[in-house]
FIGUMAR-229182 format. One record per residue (C-alpha): residue number from 1; residue in one letter; x negated, y negated, z. Coordinates in pm, 1 decimal, padded with zeros to 6 digits. Layout:
% residues N
ATOM num residuo        X        Y        Z
ATOM NUM       a        X        Y        Z
...
This chain:
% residues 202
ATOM num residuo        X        Y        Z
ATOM   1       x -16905.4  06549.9 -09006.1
ATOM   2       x -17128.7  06317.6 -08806.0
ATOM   3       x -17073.2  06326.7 -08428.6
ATOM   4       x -17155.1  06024.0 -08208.0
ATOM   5       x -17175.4  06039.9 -07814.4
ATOM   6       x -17122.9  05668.2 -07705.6
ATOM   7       x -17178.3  05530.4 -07364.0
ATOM   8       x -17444.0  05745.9 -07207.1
ATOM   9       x -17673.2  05580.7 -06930.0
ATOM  10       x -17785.6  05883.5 -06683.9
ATOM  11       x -18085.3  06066.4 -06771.2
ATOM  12       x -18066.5  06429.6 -06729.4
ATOM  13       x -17742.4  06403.7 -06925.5
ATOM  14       x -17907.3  06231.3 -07199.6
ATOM  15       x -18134.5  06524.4 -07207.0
ATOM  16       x -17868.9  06794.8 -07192.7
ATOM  17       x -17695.1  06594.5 -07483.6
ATOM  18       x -18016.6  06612.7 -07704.1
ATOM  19       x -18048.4  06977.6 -07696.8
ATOM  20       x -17705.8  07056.3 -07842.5
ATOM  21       x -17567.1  06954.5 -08235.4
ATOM  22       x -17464.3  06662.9 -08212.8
ATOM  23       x -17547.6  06363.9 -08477.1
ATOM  24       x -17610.4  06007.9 -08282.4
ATOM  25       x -17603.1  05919.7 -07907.0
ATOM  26       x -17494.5  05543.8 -07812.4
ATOM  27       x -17680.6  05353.1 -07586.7
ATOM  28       x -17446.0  05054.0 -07466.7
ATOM  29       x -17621.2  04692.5 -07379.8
ATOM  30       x -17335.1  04470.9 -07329.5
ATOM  31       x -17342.6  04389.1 -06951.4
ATOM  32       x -16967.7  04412.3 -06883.1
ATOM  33       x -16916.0  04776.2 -06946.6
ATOM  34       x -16893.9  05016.9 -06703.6
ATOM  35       x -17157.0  05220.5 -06920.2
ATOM  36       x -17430.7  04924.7 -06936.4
ATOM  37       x -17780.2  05007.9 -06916.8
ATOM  38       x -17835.3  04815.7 -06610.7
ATOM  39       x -18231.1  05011.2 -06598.2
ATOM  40       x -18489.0  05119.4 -06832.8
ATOM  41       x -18432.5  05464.4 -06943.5
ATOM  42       x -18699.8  05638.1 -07112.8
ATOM  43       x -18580.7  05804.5 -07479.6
ATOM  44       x -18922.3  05847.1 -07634.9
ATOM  45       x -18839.5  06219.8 -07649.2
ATOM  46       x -18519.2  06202.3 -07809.5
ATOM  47       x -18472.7  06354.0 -08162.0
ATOM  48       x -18072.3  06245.1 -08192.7
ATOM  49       x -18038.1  05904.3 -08382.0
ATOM  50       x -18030.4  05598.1 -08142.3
ATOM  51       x -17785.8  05359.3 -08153.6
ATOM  52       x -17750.2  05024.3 -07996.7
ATOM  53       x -17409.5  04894.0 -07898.0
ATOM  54       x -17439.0  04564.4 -07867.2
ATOM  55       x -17158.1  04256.2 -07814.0
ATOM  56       x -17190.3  03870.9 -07964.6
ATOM  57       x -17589.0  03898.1 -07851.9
ATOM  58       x -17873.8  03702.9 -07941.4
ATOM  59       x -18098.1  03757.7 -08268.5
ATOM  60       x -18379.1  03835.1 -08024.1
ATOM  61       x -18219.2  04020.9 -07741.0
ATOM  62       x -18127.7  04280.3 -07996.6
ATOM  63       x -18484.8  04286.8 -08162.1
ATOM  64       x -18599.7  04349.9 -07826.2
ATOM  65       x -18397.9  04646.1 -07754.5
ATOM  66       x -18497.7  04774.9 -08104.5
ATOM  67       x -18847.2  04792.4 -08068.8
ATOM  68       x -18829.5  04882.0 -07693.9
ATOM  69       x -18600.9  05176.0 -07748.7
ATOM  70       x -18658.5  05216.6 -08113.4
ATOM  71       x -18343.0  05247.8 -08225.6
ATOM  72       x -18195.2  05380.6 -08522.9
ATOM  73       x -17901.9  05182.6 -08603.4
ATOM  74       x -17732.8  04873.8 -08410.3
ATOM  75       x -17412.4  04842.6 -08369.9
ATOM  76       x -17241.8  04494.5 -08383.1
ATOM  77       x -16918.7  04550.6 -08176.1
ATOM  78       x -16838.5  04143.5 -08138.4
ATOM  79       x -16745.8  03866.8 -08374.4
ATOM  80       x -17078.9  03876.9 -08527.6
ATOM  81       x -17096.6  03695.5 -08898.0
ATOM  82       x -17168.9  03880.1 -09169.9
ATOM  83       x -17476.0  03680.3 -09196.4
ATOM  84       x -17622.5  03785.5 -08881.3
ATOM  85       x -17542.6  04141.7 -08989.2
ATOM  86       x -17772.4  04128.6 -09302.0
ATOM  87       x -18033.6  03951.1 -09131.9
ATOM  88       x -18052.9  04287.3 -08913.6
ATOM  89       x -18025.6  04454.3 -09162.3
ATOM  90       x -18421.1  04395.2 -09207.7
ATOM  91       x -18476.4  04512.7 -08805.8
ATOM  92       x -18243.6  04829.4 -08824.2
ATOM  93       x -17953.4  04999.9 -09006.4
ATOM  94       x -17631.3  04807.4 -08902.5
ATOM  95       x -17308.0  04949.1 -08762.6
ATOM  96       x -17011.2  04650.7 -08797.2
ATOM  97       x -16746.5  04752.2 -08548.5
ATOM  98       x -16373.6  04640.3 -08621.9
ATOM  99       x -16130.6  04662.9 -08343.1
ATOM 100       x -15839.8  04775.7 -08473.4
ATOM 101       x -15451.2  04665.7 -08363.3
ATOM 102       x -15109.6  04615.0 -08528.3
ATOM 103       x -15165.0  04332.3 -08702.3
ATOM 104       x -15487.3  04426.2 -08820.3
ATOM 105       x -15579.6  04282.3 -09198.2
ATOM 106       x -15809.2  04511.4 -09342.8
ATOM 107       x -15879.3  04298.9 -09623.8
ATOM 108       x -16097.4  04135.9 -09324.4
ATOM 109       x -16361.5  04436.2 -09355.1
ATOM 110       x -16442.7  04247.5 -09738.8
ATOM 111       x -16739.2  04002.7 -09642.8
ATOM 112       x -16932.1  04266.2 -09458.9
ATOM 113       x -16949.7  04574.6 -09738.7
ATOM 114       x -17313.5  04473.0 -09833.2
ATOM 115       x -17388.7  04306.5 -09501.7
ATOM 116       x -17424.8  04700.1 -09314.1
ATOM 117       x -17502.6  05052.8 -09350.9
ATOM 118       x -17144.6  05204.4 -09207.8
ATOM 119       x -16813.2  05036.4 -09063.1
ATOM 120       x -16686.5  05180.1 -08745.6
ATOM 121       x -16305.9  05147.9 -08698.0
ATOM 122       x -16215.9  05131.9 -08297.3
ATOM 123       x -15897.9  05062.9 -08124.5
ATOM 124       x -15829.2  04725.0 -08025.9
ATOM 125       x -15899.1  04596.2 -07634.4
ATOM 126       x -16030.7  04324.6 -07427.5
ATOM 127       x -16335.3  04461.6 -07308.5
ATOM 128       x -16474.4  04570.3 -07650.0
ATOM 129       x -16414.5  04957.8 -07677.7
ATOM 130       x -16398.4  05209.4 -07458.0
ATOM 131       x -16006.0  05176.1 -07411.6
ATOM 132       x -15960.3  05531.8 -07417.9
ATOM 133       x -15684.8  05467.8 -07674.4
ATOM 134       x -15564.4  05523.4 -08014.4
ATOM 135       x -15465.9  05316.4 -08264.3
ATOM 136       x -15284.2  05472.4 -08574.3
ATOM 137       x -15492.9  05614.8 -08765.1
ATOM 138       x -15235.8  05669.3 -09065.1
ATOM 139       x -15331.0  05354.7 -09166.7
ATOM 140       x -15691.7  05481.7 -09282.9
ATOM 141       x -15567.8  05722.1 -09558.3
ATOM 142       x -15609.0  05459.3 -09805.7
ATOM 143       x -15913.0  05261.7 -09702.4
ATOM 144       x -16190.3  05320.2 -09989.3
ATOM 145       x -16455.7  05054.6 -09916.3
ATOM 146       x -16688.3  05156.6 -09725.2
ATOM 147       x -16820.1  05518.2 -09478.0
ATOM 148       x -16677.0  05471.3 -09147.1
ATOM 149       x -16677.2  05616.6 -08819.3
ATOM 150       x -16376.0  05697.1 -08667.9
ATOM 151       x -16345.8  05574.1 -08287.7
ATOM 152       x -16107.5  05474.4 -07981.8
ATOM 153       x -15936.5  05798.0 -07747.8
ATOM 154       x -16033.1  06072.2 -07937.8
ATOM 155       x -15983.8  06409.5 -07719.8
ATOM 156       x -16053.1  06754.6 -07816.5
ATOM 157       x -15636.6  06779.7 -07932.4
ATOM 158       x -15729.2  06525.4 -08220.1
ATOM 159       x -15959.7  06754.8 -08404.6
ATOM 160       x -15697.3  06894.7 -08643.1
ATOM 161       x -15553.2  06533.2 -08704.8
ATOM 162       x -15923.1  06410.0 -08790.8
ATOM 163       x -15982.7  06690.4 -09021.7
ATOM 164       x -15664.6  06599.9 -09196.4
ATOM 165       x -15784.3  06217.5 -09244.4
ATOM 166       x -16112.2  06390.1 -09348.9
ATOM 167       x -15891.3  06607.2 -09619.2
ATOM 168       x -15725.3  06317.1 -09773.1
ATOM 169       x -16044.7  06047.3 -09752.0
ATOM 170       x -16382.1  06116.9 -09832.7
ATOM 171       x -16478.2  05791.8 -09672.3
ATOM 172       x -16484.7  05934.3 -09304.0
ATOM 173       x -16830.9  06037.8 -09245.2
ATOM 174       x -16776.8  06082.0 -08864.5
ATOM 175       x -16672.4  06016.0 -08540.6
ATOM 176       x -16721.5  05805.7 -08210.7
ATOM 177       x -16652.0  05998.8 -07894.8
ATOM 178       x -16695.6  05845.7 -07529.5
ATOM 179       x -16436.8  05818.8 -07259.6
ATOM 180       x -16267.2  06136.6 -07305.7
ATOM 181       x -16506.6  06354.2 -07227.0
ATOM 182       x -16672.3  06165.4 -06924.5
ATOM 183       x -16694.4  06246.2 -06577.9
ATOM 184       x -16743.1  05951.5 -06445.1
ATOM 185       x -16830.5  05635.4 -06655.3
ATOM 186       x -17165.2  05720.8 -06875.9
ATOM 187       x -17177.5  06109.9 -06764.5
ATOM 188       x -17067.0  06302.9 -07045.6
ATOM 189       x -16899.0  06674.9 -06977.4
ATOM 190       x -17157.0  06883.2 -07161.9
ATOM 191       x -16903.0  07156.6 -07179.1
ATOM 192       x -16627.4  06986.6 -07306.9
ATOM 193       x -16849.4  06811.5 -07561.4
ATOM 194       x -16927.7  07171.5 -07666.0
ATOM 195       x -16575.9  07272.3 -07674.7
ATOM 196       x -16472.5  06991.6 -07924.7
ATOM 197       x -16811.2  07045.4 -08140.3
ATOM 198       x -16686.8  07430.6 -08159.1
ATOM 199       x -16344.1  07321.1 -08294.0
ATOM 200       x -16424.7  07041.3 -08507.3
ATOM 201       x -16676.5  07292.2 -08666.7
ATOM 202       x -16421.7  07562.8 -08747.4
């Protein structure tokens, strides 16, 4: 199962992160999370997948940051139109974020299947992700329409619960993790991010 790290902005943690097996690290440019990147960080040297996290930005800011940083995937975590998703689709492979709540109409995920490479299901919130909640994630059994990442308040208790969704639905490729297994906004626990990859890979 893929494993992303989301939210990372300090350096040496970056570095620790690269040297142990995980999938895709998650570099956040949306200016009101407490996990911007408010400086340049140098990731030349990194051999985990890049992704962007990005929220209702321009065409060109996000070009920017993909040849700057060259990134592997940008993820759309806004109300970006499916149209704008294909068109980056020619930059970069495309991660459409849905935030996820009660009411949620699935049926909404239908005009961007061919408009990105993978759908990433978080929990709903003001401030875009990183809620540190769940949302129920019963509701996925059934969803057939495209890979997803799992997101939103995943711990290291959820791993038997995620291996059951993986059980009944092929369509989970992988998982989002970020505020759980901080120390402060943007530092990651290596340990505990070690812990979880230990159990998850049972």
């Amino acid at each position: 199962m893929i494993v992303k790290v989301c939210g990372l902005k300090e350096m040496n943690n970056i570095n620790q992160l690269n040297e142990i097996d995980i999938d895709l690290m998650g570099f956040i440019f949306y200016d009101k999370s407490s996990r911007f990147i408010e400086h340049d960080i140098n990731t030349s040297h990194i051999t985990k997948k890049k992704v962007g996290v990005f929220v209702n930005e321009s065409m060109g800011y996000i070009k920017k940051k993909i040849k700057k940083y060259n990134l592997n995937y940008v993820q759309l975590h806004g109300y970006e139109t499916p149209k704008f998703s294909e068109k980056l689709m020619n930059y970069c492979k495309v991660i459409k974020a849905f935030r996820i709540s009660e009411n949620f109409d699935f049926d909404s995920t239908n005009q961007y299947t061919d408009c990105c490479d993978l759908f990433l299901f978080d929990t709903f919130s003001k401030n875009f992700g990183g809620s540190g909640k769940k949302f129920d994630w019963r509701i996925l059994k059934g969803f057939n329409k495209k890979k997803f990442l799992l997101s939103g308040g995943i711990d290291i208790n959820c791993v038997d619960e995620i291996n059951n969704i993986k059980n009944e639905n092929e369509f989970l490729l992988g998982i989002d993790i970020n505020s759980k297994f901080e120390i402060s906004p943007g530092l990651k626990d290596i340990k505990k991010v070690n812990m979880f990859l230990k159990k998850l890979n049972k």
